[in-house]
MOPAC internal coordinates of N, CA, C and O (Angstrom, degrees):
PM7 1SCF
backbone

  N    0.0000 0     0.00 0     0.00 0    0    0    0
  C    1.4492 1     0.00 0     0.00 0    1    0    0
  C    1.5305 1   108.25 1     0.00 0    2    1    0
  O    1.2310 1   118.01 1   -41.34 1    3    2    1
  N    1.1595 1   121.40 1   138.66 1    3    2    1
  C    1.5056 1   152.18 1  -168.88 1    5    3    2
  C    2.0426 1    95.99 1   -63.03 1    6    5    3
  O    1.2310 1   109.91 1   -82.42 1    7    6    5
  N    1.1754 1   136.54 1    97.58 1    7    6    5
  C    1.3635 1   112.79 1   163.32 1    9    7    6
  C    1.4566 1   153.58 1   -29.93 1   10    9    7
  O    1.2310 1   137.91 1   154.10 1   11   10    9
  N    1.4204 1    82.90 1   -25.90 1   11   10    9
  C    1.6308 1   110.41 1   178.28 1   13   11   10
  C    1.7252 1   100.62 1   -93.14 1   14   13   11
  O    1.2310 1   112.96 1   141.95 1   15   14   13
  N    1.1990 1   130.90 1   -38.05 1   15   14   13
  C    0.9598 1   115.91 1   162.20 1   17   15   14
  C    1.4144 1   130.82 1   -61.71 1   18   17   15
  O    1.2310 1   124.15 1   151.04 1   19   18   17
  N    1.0452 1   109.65 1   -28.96 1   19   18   17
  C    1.5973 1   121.33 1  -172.32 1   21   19   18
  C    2.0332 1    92.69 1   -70.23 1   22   21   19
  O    1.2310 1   126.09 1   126.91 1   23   22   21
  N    1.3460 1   105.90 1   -53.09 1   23   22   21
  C    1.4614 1   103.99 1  -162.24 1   25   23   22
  C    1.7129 1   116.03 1   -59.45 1   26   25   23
  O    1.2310 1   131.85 1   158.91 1   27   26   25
  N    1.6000 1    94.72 1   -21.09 1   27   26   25
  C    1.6745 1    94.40 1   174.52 1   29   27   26
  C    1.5771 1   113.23 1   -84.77 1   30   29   27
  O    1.2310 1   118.68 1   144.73 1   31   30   29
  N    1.6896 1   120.13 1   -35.27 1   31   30   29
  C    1.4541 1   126.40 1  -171.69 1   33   31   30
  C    2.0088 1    82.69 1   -67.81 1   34   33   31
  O    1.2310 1   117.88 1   124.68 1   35   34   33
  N    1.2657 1   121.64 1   -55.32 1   35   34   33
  C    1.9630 1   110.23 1   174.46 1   37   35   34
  C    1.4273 1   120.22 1   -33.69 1   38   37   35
  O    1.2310 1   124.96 1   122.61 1   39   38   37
  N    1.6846 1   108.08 1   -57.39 1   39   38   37
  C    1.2933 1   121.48 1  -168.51 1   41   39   38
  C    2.0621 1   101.11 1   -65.93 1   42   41   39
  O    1.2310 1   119.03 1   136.33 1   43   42   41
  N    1.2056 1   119.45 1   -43.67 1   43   42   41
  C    1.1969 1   105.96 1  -167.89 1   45   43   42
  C    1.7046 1   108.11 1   -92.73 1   46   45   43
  O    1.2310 1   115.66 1   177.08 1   47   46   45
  N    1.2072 1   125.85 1    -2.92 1   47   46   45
  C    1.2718 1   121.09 1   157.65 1   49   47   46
  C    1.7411 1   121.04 1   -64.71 1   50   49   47
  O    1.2310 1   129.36 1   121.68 1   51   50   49
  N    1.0918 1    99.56 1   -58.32 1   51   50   49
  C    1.6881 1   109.50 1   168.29 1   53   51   50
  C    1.7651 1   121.71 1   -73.56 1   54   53   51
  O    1.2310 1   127.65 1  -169.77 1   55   54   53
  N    1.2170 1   102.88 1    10.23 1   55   54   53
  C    1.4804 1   124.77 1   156.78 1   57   55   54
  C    1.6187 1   115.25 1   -79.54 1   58   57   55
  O    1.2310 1   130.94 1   110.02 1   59   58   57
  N    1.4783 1    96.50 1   -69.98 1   59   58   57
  C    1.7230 1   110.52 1   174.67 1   61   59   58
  C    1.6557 1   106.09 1   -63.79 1   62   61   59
  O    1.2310 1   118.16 1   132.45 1   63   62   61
  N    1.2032 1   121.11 1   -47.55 1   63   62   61
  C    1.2838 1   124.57 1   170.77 1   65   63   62
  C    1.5272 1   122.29 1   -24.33 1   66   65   63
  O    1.2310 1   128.38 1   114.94 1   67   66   65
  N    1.4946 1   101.47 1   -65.06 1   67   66   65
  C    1.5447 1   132.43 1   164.83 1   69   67   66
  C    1.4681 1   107.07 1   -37.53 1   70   69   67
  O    1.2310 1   121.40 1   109.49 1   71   70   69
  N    1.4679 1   114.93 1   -70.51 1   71   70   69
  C    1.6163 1   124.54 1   176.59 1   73   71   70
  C    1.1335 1   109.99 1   -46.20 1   74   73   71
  O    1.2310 1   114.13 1   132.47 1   75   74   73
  N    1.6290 1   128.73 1   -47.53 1   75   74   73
  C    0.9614 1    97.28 1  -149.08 1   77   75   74
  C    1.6936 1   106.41 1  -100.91 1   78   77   75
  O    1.2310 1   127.21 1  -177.64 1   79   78   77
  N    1.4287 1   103.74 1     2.36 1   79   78   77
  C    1.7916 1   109.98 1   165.13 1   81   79   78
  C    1.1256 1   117.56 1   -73.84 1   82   81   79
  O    1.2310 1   117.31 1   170.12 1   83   82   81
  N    1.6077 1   122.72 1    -9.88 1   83   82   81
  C    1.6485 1   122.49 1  -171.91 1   85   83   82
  C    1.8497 1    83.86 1   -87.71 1   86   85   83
  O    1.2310 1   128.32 1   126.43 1   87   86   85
  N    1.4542 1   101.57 1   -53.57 1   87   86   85
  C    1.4511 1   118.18 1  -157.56 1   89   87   86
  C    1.3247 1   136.36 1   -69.20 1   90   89   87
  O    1.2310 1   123.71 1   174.83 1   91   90   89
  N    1.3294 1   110.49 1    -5.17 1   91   90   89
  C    1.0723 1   129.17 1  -167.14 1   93   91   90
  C    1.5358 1   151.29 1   -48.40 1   94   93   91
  O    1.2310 1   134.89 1   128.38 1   95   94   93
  N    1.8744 1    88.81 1   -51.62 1   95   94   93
  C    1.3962 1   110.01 1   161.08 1   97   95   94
  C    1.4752 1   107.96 1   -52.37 1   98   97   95
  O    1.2310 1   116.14 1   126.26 1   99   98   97
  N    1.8000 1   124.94 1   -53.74 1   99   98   97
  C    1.4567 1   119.76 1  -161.41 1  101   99   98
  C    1.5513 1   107.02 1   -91.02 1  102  101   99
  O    1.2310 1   114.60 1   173.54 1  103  102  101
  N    1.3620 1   127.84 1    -6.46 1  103  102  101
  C    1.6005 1   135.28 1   148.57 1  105  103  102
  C    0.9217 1   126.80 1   -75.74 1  106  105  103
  O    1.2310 1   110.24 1   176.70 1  107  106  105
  N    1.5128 1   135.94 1    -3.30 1  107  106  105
  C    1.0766 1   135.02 1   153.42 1  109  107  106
  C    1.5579 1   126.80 1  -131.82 1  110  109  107
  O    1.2310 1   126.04 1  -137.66 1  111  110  109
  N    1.2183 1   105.99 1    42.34 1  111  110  109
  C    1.9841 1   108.21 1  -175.41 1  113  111  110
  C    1.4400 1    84.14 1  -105.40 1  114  113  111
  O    1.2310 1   105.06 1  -176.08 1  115  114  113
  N    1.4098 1   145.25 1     3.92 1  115  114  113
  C    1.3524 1   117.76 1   169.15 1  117  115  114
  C    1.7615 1   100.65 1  -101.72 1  118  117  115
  O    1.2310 1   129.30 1  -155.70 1  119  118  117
  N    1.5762 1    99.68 1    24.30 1  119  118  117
  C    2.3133 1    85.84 1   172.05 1  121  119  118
  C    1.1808 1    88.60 1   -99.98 1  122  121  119
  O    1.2310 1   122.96 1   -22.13 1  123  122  121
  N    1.4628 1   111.94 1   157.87 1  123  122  121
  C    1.2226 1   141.92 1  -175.97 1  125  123  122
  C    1.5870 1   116.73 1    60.85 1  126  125  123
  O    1.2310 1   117.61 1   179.61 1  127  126  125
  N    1.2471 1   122.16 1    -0.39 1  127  126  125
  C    1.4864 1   114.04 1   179.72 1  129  127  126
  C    1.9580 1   102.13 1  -109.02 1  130  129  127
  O    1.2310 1   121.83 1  -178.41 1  131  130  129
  N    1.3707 1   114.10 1     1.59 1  131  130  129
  C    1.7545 1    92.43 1   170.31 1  133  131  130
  C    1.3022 1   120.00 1   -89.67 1  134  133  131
  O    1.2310 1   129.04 1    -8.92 1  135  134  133
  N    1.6139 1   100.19 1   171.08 1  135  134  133
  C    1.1596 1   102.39 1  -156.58 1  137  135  134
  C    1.6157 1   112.25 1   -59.71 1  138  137  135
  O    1.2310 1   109.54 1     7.87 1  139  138  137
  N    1.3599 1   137.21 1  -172.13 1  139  138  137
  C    1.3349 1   130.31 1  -158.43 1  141  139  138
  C    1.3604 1   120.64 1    54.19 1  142  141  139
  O    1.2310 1   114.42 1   165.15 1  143  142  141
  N    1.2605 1   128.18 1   -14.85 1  143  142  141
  C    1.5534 1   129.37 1  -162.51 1  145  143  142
  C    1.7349 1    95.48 1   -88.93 1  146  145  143
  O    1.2310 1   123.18 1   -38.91 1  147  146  145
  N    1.5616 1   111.50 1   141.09 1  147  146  145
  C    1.1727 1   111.47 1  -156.50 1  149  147  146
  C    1.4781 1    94.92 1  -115.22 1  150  149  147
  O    1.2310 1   125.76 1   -65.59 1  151  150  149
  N    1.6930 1   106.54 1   114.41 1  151  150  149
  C    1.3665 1   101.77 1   177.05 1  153  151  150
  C    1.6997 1   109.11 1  -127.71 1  154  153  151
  O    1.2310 1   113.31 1   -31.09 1  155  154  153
  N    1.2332 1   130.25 1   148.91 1  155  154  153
  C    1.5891 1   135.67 1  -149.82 1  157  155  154
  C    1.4645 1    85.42 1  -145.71 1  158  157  155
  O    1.2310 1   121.26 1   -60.39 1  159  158  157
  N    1.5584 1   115.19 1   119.61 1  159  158  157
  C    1.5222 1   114.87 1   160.20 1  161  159  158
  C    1.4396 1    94.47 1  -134.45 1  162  161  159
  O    1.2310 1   129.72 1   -32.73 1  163  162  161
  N    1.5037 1    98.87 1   147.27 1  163  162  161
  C    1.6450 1   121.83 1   165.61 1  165  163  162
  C    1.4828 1   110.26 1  -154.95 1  166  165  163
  O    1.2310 1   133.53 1    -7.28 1  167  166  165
  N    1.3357 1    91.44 1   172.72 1  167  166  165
  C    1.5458 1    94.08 1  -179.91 1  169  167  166
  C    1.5641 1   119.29 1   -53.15 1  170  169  167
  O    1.2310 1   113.81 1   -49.08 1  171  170  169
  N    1.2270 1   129.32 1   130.92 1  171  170  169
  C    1.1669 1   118.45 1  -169.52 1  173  171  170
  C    1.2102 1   151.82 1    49.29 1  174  173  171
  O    1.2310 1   128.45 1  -173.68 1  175  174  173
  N    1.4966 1   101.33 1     6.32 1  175  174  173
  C    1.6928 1   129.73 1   153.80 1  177  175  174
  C    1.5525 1   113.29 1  -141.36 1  178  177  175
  O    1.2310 1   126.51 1   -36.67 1  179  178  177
  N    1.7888 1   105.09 1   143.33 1  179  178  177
  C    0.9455 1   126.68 1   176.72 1  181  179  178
  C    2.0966 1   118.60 1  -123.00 1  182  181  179
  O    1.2310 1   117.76 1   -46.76 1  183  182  181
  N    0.6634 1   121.86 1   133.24 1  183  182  181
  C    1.7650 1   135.37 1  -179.24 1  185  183  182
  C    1.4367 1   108.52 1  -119.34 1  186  185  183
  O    1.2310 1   120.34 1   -63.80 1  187  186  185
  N    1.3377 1   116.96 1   116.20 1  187  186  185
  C    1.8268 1    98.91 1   157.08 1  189  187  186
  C    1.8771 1    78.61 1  -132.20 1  190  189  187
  O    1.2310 1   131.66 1   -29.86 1  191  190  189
  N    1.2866 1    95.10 1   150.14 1  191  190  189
  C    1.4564 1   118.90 1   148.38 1  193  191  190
  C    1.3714 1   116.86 1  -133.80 1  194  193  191
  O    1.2310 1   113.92 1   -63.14 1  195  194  193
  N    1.3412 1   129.11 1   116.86 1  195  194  193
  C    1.7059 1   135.63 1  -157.16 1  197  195  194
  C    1.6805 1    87.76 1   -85.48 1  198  197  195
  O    1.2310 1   105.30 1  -136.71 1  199  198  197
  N    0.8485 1   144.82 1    43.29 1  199  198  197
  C    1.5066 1   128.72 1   174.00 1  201  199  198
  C    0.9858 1   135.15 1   -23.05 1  202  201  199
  O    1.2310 1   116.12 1   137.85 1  203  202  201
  N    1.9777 1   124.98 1   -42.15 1  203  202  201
  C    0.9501 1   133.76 1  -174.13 1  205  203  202
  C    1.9650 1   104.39 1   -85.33 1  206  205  203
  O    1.2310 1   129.52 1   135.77 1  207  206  205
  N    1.3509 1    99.26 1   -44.23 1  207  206  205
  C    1.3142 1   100.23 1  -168.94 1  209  207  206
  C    1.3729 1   117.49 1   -71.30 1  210  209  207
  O    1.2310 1   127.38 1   172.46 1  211  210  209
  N    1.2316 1   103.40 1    -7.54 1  211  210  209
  C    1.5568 1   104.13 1   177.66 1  213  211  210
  C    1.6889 1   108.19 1   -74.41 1  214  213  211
  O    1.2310 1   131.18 1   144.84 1  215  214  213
  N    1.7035 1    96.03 1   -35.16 1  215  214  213
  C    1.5348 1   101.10 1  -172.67 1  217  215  214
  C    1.3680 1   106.95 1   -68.83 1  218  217  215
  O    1.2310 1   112.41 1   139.83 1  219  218  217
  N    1.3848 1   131.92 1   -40.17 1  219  218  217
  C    1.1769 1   159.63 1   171.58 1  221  219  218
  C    2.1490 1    96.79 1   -32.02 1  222  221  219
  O    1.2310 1   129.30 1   113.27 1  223  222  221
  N    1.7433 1    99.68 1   -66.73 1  223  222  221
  C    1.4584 1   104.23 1   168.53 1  225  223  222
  C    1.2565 1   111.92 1   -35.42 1  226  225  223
  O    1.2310 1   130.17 1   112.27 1  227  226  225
  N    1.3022 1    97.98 1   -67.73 1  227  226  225
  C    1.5325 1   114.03 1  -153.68 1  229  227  226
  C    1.0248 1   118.13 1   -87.40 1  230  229  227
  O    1.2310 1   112.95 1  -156.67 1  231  230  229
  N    1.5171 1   130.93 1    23.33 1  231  230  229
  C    1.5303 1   144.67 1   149.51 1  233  231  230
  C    1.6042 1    97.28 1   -88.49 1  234  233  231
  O    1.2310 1   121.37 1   137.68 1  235  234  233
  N    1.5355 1   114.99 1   -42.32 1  235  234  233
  C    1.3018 1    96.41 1  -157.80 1  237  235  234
  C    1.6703 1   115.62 1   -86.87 1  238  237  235
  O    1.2310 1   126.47 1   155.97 1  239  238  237
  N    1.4998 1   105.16 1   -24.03 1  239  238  237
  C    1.2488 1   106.37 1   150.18 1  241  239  238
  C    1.2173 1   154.34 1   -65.84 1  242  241  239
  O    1.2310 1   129.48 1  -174.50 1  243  242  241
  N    1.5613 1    99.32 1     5.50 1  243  242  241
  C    1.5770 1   121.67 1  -176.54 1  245  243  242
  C    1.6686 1    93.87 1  -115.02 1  246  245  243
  O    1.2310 1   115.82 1   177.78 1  247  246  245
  N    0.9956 1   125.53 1    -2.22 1  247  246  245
  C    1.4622 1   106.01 1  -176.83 1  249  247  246
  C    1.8788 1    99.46 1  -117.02 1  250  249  247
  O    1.2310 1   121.01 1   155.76 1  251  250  249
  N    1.1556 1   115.67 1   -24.24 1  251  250  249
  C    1.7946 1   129.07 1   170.91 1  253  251  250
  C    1.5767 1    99.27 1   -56.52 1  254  253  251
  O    1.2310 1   122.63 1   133.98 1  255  254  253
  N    1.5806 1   112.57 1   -46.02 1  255  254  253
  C    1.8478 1   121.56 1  -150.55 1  257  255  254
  C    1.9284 1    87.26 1   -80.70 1  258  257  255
  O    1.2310 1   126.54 1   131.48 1  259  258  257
  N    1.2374 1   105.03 1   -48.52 1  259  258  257
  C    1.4106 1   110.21 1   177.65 1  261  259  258
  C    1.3318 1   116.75 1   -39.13 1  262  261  259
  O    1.2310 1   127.24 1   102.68 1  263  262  261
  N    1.4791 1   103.67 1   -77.32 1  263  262  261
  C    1.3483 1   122.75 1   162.71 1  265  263  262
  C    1.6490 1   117.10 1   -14.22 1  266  265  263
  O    1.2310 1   131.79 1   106.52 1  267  266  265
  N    1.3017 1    94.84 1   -73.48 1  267  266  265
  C    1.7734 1   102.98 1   175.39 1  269  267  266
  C    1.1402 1   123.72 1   -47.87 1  270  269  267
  O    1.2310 1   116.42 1   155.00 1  271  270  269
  N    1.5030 1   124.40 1   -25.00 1  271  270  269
  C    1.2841 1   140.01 1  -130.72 1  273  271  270
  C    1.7502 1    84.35 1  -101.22 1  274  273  271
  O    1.2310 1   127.31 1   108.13 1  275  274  273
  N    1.7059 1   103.53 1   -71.87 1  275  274  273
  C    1.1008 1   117.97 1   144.19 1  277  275  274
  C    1.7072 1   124.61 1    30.54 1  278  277  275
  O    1.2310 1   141.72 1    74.66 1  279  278  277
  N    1.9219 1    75.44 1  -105.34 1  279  278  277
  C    1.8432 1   114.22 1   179.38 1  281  279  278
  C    1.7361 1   105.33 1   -38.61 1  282  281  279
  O    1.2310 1   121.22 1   113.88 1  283  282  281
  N    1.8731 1   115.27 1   -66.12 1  283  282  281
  C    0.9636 1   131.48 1   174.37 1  285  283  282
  C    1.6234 1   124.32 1   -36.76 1  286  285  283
  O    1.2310 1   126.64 1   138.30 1  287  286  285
  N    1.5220 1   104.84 1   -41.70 1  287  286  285
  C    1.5719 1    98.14 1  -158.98 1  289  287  286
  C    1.7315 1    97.85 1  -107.23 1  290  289  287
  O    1.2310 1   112.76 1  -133.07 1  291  290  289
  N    0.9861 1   131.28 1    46.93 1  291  290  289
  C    1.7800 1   125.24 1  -177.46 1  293  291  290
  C    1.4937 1    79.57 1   -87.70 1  294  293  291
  O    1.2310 1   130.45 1   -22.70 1  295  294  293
  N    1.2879 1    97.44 1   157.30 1  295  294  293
  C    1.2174 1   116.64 1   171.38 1  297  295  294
  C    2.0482 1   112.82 1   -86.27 1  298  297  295
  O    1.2310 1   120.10 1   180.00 1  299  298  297

């Protein structure tokens, strides 16, 4: 890997990083509440399993890692 590349993929991680510690509460109050997300309340017990939002993650983190993957490997 290129140094100079590395210092910008550093610099813009701890960019978003930054955002998303200010941002957080209002970037993430839509996990666990979409639809499919499985939530069970009763008296004295509670269940959530985010089902959808996990997939939701884990699409978007599979297409960013790609992406990078990508950027990284040109010949």
């Amino acid at each position: 890997m290129d140094l100079g590349r590395g210092l910008i993929l550093l610099g813009v991680l701890l960019i978003l990083l930054g955002l998303a510690w200010v941002y957080a509460p209002r970037l993430l109050s839509w996990f666990g509440h979409l639809p499919g997300d499985i939530r069970i309340e009763r008296d004295g017990f509670r269940f959530y399993f985010p089902l959808v939002s996990m997939l939701g993650v884990s699409l978007v983190l599979s297409l960013v890692l790609n992406l990078l993957a990508r950027w990284f490997h040109k010949p």
